[in-house]
C-alpha positions, 0 to 999 in steps of 0.5 A, a space after each residue: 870648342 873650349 868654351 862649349 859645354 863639357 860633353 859629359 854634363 847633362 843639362 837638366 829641367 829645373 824652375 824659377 820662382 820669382 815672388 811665387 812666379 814660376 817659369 822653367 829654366 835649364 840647369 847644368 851641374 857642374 864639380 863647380 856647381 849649378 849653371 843656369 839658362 840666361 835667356 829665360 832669367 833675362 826675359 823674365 827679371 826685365 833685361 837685354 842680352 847681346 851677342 858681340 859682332 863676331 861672338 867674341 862675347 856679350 853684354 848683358 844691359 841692366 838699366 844704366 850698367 852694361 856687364 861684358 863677359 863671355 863662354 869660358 872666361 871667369 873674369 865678368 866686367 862690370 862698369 869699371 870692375 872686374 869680378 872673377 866668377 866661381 866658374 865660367 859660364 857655358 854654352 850647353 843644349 840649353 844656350 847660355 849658361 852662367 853660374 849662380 854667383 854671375 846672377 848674385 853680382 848682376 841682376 843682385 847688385 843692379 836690380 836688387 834681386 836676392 837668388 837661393 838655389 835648392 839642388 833637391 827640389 831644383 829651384 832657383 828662389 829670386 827675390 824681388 826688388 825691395 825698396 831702400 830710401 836713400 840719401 841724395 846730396 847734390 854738389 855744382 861747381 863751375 870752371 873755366 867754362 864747364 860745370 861739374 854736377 855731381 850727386 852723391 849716394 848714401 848707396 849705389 841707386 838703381 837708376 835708369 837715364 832718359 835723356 831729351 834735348 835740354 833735359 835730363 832725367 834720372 829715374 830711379 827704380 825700386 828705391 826712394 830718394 831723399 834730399 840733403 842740402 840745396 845747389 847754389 843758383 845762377 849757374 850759366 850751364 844748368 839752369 835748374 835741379 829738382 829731386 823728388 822720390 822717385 826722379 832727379 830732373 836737370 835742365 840745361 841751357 839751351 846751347 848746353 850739352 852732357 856726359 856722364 860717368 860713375 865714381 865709387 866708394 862712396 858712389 857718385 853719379 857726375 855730369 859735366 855739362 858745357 857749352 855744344 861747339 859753335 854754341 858761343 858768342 861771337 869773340 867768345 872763346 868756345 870752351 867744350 869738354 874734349 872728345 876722343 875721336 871715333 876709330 882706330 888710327 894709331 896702335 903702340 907696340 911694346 916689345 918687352 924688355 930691351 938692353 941690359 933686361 934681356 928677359 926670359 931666356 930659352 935653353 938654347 940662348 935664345 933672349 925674350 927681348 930680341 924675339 919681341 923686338 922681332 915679333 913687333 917689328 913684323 907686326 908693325 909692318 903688316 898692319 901699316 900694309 893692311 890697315 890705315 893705321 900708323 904703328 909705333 913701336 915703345 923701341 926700335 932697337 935693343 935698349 933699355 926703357 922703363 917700364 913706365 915710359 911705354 905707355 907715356 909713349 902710348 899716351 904722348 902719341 895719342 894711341 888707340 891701342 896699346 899692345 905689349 908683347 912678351 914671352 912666358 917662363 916656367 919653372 917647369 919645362 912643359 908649359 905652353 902655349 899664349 895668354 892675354 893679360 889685361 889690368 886689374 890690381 887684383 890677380 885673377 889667379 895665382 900664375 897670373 900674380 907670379 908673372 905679373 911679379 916677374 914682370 914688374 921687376 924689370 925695368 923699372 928705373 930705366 932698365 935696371 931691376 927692381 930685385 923684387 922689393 916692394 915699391 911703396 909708390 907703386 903701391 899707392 899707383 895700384 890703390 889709386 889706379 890710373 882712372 884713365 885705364 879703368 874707364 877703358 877696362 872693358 875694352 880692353 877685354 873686349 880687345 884682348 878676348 879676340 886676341 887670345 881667340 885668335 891665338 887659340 885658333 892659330 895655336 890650336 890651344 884651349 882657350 884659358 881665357 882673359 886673365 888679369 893682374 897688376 902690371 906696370 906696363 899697362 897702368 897709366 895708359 889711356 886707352 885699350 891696352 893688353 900685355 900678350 905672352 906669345 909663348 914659353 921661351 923656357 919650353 924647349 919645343 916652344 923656344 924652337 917654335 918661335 926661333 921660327 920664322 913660319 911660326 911667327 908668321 902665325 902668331 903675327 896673323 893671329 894679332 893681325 886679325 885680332 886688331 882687324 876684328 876690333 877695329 871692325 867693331 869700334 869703326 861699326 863697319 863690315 870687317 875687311 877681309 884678311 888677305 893671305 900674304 905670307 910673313 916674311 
């Protein structure tokens, strides 16, 4: 497997030394440098590490955050963040390895711990917590039925949540808190704050509920607090925070291009926009016939449509999953292959920027190219970046890791990993979205490949096991097995 570790590399017996604490790990060197066992770091800094259902990846939990990630991909999820590591982490004899700046920006940024690796003596230095006062400004303001209580922090805490009925607490490990300013009383939701030290309690009236979510820059812990449904009185209307439902039920599929964007072309004429259109027309069929979803597709015939208007389709049709398919071209005639893109504003790698590029210049007025000059409202979308998609963020890597697995598998390629990059098509949906590069149309041997109908069943397969998989770990059930209908 691509994501296991290189047969050449030895894995060699190295210690910890936590604050004089010492305890052995296991360490690979690599050209990118040192890997380092998790299991015994885990254990030893106060963590949990969990295994995906079918071992697409793991979440590592660190008090309140949860860092998503797995073997042979660099892209980390953090939060609403995706940091690219300096190499990818590795299963080797030692179980799972992962570098030394995957420790700096996890156990570093959320618990505070300082890491030094000395390659002669082969110790991995940590440096306990140390302790910062911050400063703690609360805000409240209640609308139309709910009530926003926000706390903002001079730094992002190191903070842990417990919650009991009517109470909420914010503990805070390892640093101390100082009040700024006082909330306003007689709010009809909360009835009480109160900061010490080393906690924040919140109490709620008794037929209120929360939810809670994080703002950065600067870092804002948001509670919005409203009335349980069937709490209010009679003749009152019942106003609630929605919640979006459990599972998945609806999917889009966007087949790239369309219309006068004919997208990249093969040597033999073939045009990315028709096979899409083909590809997501057979996709949409063999998941309505196996799997209770509805399917709907961006465009049902060869037409233009703006790049922002498919994941507004997306959006209108209330969508679970948003799939965009395309194919890739190179300037050179050997690349091949399939890759899977997620949103992010930052480019995980050079390639990724370039077809990102390519891209973002069709059909962004309605089907007309953009002709690569620089769009200064799209610029403002990418520094503000559509909330909605990055509160999806790691599912949608969640998501796109089983795709680009199944692909692998089906293609029998190594596994490049999820990568990421600034694509319109995906920005402004509010829900797990990726874009899929089935192939490279501009490879002669691959344009023959996807001209064929067998072929396509494949890919087709590869997507539909994909969803299946997912669908499985969202709906919290055994996977349905796949049947072995050929694709027409």
């Amino acid at each position: 497997m691509a994501a296991d570790e290189p047969s050449t590399l030895a894995v060699l017996s190295g210690t910890a030394d936590l604050d004089g604490r010492t305890f052995p790990i296991s360490v690979t060197m690599t050209e990118g440098g040192a890997l380092f066992s998790l299991a015994p770091l885990v254990q030893g800094l106060g963590a949990e590490v969990e295994a995906g259902a079918y071992g697409e990846g793991y979440t590592l939990r660190l008090l309140e955050n949860e860092v998503l990630f797995g073997p042979g991909s660099p892209a980390v999820t953090m939060g609403e963040q995706i940091v690219v590591l300096s190499q990818p982490p590795i299963f080797s004899a030692a179980g799972l390895q992962v570098p030394l700046d995957f420790l700096e920006n996890t156990f570093g940024v959320y618990l505070g711990h300082r890491f030094s690796w000395d390659r002669v003596s082969q110790v991995l230095s940590i440096q306990g917590q140390s302790s910062r006062s911050l400063a703690v400004s609360p805000q409240l303001v209640h609308l139309q039925g709910t009530t926003t209580l926000a706390f903002g922090f001079s730094e992002a805490p190191r903070y842990q949540l417990e919650e009991r009925p009517g109470v909420i607490e914010i503990l805070i490990r390892g640093d101390r808190l100082q009040a700024e300013g006082r909330l306003p009383g007689g709010d009809p939701l909360v009835r009480s704050v109160a900061i010490s030290e080393q906690r924040i309690t919140i109490r709620l009236a008794e037929d209120a509920a929360a939810q809670s979510y994080v703002l950065d820059s600067p870092f804002r812990l948001v509670f919005d607090v409203y009335r349980e449904v069937g709490s209010s009185p009679v003749n009152q209307p019942s106003l609630v925070r929605p919640r979006r439902r459990g599972g998945i039920r609806t999917i889009v599929i966007d087949p790239g291009h369309g219309g006068s964007e004919s997208g990249a072309l093969g040597a033999s004429g073939s045009a990315e926009k028709d096979l899409t259109l083909i590809l997501a027309r057979t996709l949409k069929r063999h998941l309505e016939r196996r799997m209770a979803v509805r399917v709907v597709l961006t465009r049902e015939t060869d037409e233009n449509l703006a790049l922002q208007s498919r994941p507004a389709i997306a959006n209108q049709n209330k969508a679970d999953l948003f799939i965009s398919l395309h194919l890739n071209s190179s300037f050179g005639s050997s690349a091949h292959g399939a890759e899977t893109f997620i949103l992010n504003p930052e480019a995980s790698d050079a390639g990724a920027a370039d077809i990102a590029a390519i891209e973002n210049q069709a059909g962004g007025d309605g089907g007309e190219s953009t002709g690569g000059q620089a769009d200064p409202l799209y610029d403002l979308q990418l520094i503000l970046w559509d909330m909605s998609q990055s509160h999806h963020l790691s599912e949608s890597l969640r998501f796109a890791t089983l795709i680009q697995g199944e692909l692998n598998e089906a293609l029998s390629l190594r596994d490049r990993g999820v990568k990421q990059a600034p694509f319109k098509v995906l920005m402004g949906a509010s829900m797990p979205a990726v874009l899929v590069e089935l192939g490279f149309i501009s490879n002669p041997r691959e344009e023959a490949k996807l001209q064929d109908p067998a072929y396509r069943a494949q890919l087709v397969e590869a997507l539909v096991r994909a969803v299946s998989r997912y669908k499985a770990t969202v709906e919290h059930r055994p996977e349905s097995p796949a049947t072995d209908e050929e694709v027409p």
